[in-house]
ROVOZA-142294 format. One line per 5 residues: number of its first residue (from 1); their letters; for each residue x, y, z of C-alpha. Coordinates in Angstrom, 3 decimals, decimal comma. Example, Ala and Ser with C-alpha at 12.3 -4.5 7.8 and 13.67 -1.06 7.14 Angstrom:
! residues 2
1> AS> 12,300/-4,500/7,800; 13,670/-1,060/7,140 .
***
This chain:
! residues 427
1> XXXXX> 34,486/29,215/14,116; 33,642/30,932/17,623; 30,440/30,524/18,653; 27,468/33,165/18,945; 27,322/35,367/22,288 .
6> XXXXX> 24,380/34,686/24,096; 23,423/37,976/25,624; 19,944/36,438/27,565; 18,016/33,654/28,385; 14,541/32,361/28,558 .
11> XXXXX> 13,375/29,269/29,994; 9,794/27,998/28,877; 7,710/25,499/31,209; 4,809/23,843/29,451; 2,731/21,947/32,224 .
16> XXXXX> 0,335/19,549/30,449; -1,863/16,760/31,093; 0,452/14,176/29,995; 3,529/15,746/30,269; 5,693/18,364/31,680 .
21> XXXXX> 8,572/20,102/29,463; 11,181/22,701/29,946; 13,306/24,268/27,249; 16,105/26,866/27,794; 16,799/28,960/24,815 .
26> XXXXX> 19,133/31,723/24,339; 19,195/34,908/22,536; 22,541/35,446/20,579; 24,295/38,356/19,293; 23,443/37,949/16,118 .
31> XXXXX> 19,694/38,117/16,745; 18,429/34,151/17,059; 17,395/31,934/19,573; 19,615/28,764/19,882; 18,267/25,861/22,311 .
36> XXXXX> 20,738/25,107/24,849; 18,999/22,287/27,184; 15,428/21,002/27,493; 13,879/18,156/29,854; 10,749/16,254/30,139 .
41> XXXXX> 8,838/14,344/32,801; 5,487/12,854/32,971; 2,935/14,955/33,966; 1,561/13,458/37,222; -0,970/16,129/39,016 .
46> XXXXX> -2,697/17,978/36,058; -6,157/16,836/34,335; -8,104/18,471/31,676; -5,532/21,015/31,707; -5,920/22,175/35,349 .
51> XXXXX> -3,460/21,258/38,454; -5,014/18,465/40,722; -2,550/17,209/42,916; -0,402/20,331/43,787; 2,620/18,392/45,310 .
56> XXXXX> 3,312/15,817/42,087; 3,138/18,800/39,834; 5,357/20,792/41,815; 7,882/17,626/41,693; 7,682/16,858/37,907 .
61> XXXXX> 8,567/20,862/37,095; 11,433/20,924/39,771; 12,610/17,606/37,648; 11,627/18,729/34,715; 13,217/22,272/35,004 .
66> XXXXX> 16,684/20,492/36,394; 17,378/17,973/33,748; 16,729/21,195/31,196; 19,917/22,915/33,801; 22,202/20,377/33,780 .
71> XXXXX> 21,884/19,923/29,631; 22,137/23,792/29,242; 24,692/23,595/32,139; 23,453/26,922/33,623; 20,912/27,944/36,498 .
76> XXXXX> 17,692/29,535/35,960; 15,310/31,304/37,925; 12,410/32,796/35,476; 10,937/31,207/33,506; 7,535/31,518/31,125 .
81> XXXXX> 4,865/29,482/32,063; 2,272/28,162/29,619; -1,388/27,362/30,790; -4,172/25,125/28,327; -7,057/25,158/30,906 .
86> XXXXX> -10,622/25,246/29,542; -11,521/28,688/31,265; -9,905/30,882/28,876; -12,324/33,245/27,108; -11,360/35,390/24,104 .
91> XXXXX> -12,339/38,999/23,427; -10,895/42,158/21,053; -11,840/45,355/22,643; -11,982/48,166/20,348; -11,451/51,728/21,526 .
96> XXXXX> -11,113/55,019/19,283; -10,289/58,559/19,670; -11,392/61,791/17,360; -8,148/63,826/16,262; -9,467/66,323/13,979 .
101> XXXXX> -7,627/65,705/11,343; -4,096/66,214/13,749; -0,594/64,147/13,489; -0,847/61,909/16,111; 1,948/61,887/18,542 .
106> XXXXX> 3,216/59,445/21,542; 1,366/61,101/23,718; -2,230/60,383/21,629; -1,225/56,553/21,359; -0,080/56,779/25,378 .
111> XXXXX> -3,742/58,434/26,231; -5,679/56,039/23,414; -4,060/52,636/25,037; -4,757/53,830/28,849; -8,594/54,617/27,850 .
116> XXXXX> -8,413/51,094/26,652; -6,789/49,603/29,870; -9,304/51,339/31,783; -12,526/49,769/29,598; -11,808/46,416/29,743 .
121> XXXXX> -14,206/44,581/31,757; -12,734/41,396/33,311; -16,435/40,152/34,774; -15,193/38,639/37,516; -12,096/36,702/35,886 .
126> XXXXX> -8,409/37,428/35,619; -6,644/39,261/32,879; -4,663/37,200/31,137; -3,612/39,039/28,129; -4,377/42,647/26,856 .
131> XXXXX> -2,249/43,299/24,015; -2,744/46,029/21,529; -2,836/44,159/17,974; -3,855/46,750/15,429; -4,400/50,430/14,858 .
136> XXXXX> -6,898/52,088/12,811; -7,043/55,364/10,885; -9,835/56,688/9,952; -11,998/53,512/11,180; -11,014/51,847/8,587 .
141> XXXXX> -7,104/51,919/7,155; -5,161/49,560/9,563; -1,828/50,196/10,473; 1,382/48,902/12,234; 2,733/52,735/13,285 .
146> XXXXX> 0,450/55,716/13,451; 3,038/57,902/14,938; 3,572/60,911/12,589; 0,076/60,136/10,303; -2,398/62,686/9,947 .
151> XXXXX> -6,016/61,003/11,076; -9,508/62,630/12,036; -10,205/59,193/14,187; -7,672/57,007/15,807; -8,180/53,502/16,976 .
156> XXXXX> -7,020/50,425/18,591; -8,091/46,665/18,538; -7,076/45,344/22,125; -7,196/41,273/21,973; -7,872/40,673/25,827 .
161> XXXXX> -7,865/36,607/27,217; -9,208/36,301/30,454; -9,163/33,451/32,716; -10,900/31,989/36,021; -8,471/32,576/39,074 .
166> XXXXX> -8,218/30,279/40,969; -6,484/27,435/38,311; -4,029/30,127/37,626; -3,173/30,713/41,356; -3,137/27,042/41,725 .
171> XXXXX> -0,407/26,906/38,664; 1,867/29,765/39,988; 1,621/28,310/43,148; 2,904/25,321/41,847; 6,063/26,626/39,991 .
176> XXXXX> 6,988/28,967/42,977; 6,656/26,283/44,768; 9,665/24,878/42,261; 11,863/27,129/43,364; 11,173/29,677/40,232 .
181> XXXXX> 9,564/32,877/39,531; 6,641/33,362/37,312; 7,727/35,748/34,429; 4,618/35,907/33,218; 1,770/33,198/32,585 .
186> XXXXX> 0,652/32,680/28,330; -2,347/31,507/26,886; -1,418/27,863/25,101; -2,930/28,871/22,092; -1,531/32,388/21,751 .
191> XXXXX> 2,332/30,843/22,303; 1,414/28,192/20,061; -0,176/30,044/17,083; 3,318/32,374/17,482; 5,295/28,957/16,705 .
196> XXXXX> 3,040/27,513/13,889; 1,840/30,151/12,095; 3,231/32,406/9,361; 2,362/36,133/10,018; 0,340/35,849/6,429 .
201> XXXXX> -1,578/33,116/7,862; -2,591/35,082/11,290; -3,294/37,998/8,614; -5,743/36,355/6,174; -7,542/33,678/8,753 .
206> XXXXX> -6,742/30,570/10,223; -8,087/27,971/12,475; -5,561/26,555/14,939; -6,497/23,476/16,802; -4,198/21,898/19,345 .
211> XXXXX> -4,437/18,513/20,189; -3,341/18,253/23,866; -3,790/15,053/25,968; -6,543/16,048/28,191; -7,957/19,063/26,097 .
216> XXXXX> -8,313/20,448/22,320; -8,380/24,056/21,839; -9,426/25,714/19,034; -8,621/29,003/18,496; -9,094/31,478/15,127 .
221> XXXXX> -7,080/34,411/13,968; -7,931/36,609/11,216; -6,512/39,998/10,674; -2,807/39,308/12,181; -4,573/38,587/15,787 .
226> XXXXX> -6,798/36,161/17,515; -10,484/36,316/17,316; -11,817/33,493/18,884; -11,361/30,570/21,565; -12,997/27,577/22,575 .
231> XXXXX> -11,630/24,937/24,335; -13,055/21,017/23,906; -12,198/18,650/26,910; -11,542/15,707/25,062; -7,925/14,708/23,580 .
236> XXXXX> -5,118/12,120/22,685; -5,418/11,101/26,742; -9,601/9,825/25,805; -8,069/7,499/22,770; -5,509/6,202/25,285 .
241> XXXXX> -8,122/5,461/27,604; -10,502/3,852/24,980; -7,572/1,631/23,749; -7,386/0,778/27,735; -10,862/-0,362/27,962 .
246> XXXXX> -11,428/-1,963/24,870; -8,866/-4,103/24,960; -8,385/-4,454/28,606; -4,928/-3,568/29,037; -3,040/-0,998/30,702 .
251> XXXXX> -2,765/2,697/29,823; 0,756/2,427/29,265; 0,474/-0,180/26,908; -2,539/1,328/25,326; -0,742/4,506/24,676 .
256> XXXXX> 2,803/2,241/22,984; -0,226/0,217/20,837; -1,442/3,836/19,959; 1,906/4,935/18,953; 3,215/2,243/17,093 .
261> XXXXX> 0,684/0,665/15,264; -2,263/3,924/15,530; -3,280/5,404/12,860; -6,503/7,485/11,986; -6,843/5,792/8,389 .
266> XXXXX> -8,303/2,788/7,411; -6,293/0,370/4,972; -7,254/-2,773/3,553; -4,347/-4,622/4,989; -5,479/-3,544/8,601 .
271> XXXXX> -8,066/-6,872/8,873; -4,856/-9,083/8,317; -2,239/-7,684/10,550; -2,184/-8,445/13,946; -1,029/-7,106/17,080 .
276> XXXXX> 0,189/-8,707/20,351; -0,938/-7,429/23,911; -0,269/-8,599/27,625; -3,302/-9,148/29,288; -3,361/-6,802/32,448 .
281> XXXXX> -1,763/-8,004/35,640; 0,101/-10,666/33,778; -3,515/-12,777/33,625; -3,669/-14,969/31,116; -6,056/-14,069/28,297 .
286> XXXXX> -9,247/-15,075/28,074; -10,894/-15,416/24,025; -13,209/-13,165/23,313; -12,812/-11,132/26,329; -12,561/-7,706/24,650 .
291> XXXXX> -13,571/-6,330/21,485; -11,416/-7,635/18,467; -9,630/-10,266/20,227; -9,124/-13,455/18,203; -9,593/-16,845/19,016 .
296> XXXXX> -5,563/-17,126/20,291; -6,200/-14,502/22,676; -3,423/-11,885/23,417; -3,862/-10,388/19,701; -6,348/-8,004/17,964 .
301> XXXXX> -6,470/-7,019/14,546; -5,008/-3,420/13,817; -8,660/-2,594/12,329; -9,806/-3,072/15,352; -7,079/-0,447/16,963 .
306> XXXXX> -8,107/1,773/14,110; -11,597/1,610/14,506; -11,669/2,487/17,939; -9,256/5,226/17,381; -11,336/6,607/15,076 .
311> XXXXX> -14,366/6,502/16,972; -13,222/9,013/19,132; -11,572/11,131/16,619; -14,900/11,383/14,900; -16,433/12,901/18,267 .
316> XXXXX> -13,578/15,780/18,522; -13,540/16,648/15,184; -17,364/16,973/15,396; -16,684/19,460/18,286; -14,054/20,587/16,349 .
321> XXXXX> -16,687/21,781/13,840; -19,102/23,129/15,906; -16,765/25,518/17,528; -15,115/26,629/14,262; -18,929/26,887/13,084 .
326> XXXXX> -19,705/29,335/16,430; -17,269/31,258/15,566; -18,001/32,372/11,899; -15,487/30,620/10,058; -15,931/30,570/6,406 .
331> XXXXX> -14,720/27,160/4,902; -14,311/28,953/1,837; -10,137/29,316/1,337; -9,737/28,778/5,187; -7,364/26,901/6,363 .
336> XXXXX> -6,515/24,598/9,753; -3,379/23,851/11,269; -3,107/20,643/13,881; -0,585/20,775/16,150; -0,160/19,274/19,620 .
341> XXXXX> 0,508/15,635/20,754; -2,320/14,605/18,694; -1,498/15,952/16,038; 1,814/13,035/15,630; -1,072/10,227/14,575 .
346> XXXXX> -0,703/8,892/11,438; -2,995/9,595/9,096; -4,617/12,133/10,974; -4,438/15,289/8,838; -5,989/13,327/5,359 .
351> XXXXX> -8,855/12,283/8,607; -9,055/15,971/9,581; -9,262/17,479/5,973; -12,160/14,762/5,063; -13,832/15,596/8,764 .
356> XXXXX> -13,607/19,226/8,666; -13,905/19,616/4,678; -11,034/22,151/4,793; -7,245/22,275/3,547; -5,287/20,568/6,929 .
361> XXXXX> -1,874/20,639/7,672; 0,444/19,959/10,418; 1,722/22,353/12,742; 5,311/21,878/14,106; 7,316/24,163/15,669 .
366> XXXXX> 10,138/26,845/13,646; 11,909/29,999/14,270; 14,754/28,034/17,171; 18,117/27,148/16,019; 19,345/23,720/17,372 .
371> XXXXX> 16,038/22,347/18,172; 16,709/18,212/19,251; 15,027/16,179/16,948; 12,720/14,662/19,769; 11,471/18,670/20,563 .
376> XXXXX> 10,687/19,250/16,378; 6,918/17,647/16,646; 3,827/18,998/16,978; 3,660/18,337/20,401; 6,728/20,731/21,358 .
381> XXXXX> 4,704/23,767/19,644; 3,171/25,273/22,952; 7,147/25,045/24,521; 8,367/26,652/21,525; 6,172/29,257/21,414 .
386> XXXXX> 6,912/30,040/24,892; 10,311/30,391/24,411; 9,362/32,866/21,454; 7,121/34,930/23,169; 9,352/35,357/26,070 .
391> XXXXX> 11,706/36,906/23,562; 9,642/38,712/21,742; 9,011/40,591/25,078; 5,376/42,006/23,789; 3,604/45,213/24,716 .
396> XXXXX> 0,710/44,329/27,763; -1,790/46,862/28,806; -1,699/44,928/31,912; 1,622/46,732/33,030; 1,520/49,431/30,975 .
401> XXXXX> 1,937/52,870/33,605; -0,681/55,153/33,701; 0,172/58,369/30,868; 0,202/61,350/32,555; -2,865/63,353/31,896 .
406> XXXXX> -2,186/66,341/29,623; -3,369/69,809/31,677; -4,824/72,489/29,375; -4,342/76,425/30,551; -7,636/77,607/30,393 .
411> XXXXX> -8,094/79,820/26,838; -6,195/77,290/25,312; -8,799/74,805/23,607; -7,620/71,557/22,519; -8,000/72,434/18,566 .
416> XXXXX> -5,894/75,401/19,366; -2,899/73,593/20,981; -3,091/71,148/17,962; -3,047/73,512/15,804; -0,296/75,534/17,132 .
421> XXXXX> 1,878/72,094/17,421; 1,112/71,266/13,857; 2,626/74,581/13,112; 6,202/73,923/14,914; 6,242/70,191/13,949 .
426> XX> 5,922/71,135/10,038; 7,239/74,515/9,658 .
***
């Protein structure tokens, strides 16, 4: 059987705090997007979602974005960069437009989108999205395609993220400095909520929260677009680093304990089972040196683990509430979806649902053919929804051309010349 054509391809670069991923996808003939190479490296310059050491995050992309070549065995040299820092502010500017009753035409939508590209007010920060979401007859019938409907008022909900500068200079700096040009930089949550969420679940209202290692951001959609954003600096990095210090050992074997034997549930059988760990440095244990250590030394009950695991699970999801709580959502048939690296705990979804008091469920990436097992988690959602919404190619306001401005002849009024063009479009 011959395989499908790939007519283009889009390369996605997710730069996190704990790691850095590439994936190369490829849109077929036939309409889907088949992976064709990915690659990973540890993240070695970013914290809290921001770049600080410009030079070992330039290296882990450049790695990153190589290993992703040679398994795709192709070159790139776009690609779609993702960016989770905790200065990005969410806002839906609404702008309308009388028609008198009128078809509306292009050239009403064209005029209605540039007034709205020339009202939004950055304050100061950087643009980082202005996409046009939903249309409005009437002020209150919303629809996909007003072209052709009749409509006394016309209007638009523009979703707009803005962002401080200077971190996104810093992070296009950084991939240029790769060797690779900046298609276009995407709001984490935005790419993510395209590769977790069902279009009915954007539509009626949904929380999205994304785990990430140095940051959780919670964003909420309602009416096919997103409403709201807050970001939380705490994440799955902040366990890690608890494990570290409670146990005094090192991060990297704090963050295998976390992974293997983690979990955000309590059981029973968790005060009997033990776990090993190397003291740090190779130094031999000392009893009682660190919380839950037993009289052997070099073991620690997995309650223990789980306790202080949940310790600081209990302090996110409480900002986890408080955000969703600042930004009206209604418990009341709402739903959450985790996704990100945190998201992979065991146990943690039953944890969120009883923290939260809302339905929970797991986000993980769909909508790629051939995705490697290792790339199907919750943490690969923000890379897959890169990949998506580089394919997707949406409509910005940002580099949307100015319409031409209409000239009237002077005895003309407006209601005249709409009348007179209702008259040769219907009869």
């Amino acid at each position: 059987m011959a395989q499908p054509k790939v007519e283009k391809l889009i390369t996605a670069v997710d730069i996190g705090s704990w790691k850095v991923s590439a994936l190369i996808a490829g849109r077929t003939d036939t309409g889907e997007l088949a992976i064709l190479g990915t690659g990973q490296r540890e993240s070695r310059g970013v914290r809290r979602g921001f770049i600080a050491d410009m030079e070992r995050t330039e290296l882990a992309v450049r790695e990153t974005v190589e290993q992703a070549e040679r398994v795709a065995g192709t070159n790139i040299e776009d690609v779609w960069v993702s960016f989770s820092g905790g200065s990005l502010v969410s806002d839906v500017v609404t702008v309308e437009r009388d028609m008198g009753g009128y078809r509306v035409e292009q050239a009403d939508i064209d005029d209605l989108l540039t007034t709205g590209q020339q009202g939004i007010d950055p304050d100061g920060r950087i643009i980082l999205h202005a996409q046009p979401t939903c249309f409005t007859i009437n002020g209150k019938v919303p629809v996909k395609k007003p072209m052709g409907m009749h409509a006394d008022l016309l209007g638009v909900d523009i979703h707009v993220v803005l962002a401080d500068g200077a971190p996104l200079a810093n992070l296009d700096l950084c991939v240029r400095g790769a060797y690779l040009n900046v298609n276009s930089i995407v709001a984490s949550p935005i790419a993510t909520g395209l590769a977790c969420l069902s279009e009915e679940e954007r539509d009626l209202g949904v929380a999205l929260v994304e785990i990430g290692a140095g940051v959780t951001n919670v964003s909420l959609y309602a009416g096919g677009m997103l409403v709201g954003l807050h970001s939380i600096p705490l994440g799955a990095s902040d366990i890690t680093d608890d494990i570290a210090s409670s146990f005094g050992i090192r991060r990297s074997q704090a963050e295998r304990i976390k992974c293997f034997y983690g979990s955000a549930m309590q059981n029973p059988r968790d005060f009997r089972e033990m776990i090993e760990i190397a003291p740090p440095h190779g130094d031999v244990a000392v009893p009682g040196q660190a919380a839950g250590l037993n009289a052997e030394g070099g073991k620690i009950t997995r309650a223990a683990l789980v306790g202080v695991i949940c310790e600081r699970l209990n302090q996110i999801m409480t900002e986890v509430n408080a955000a969703l709580a600042g930004m009206g959502f209604n418990s009341t048939g709402r739903q959450v979806v985790l996704t990100g690296g945190g998201a992979e705990m065991k146990g943690i979804a039953d944890y969120a649902q009883g923290a939260l008091g809302r339905a929970v469920r797991i986000g993980r990436p769909r909508g790629l053919s051939a995705m490697p097992e290792a790339h199907s988690g919750p943490a690969f959602a923000t890379l897959a929804g890169l990949a998506l919404y580089g394919a997707s190619n949406p409509v910005d306001l940002r580099t949307m051309a100015p319409a031409p401005q209409t000239v009237h002849r002077l005895g003309a009024p407006l209601w005249w010349q709409r009348m007179m063009r209702a008259i040769k479009t219907n009869y």
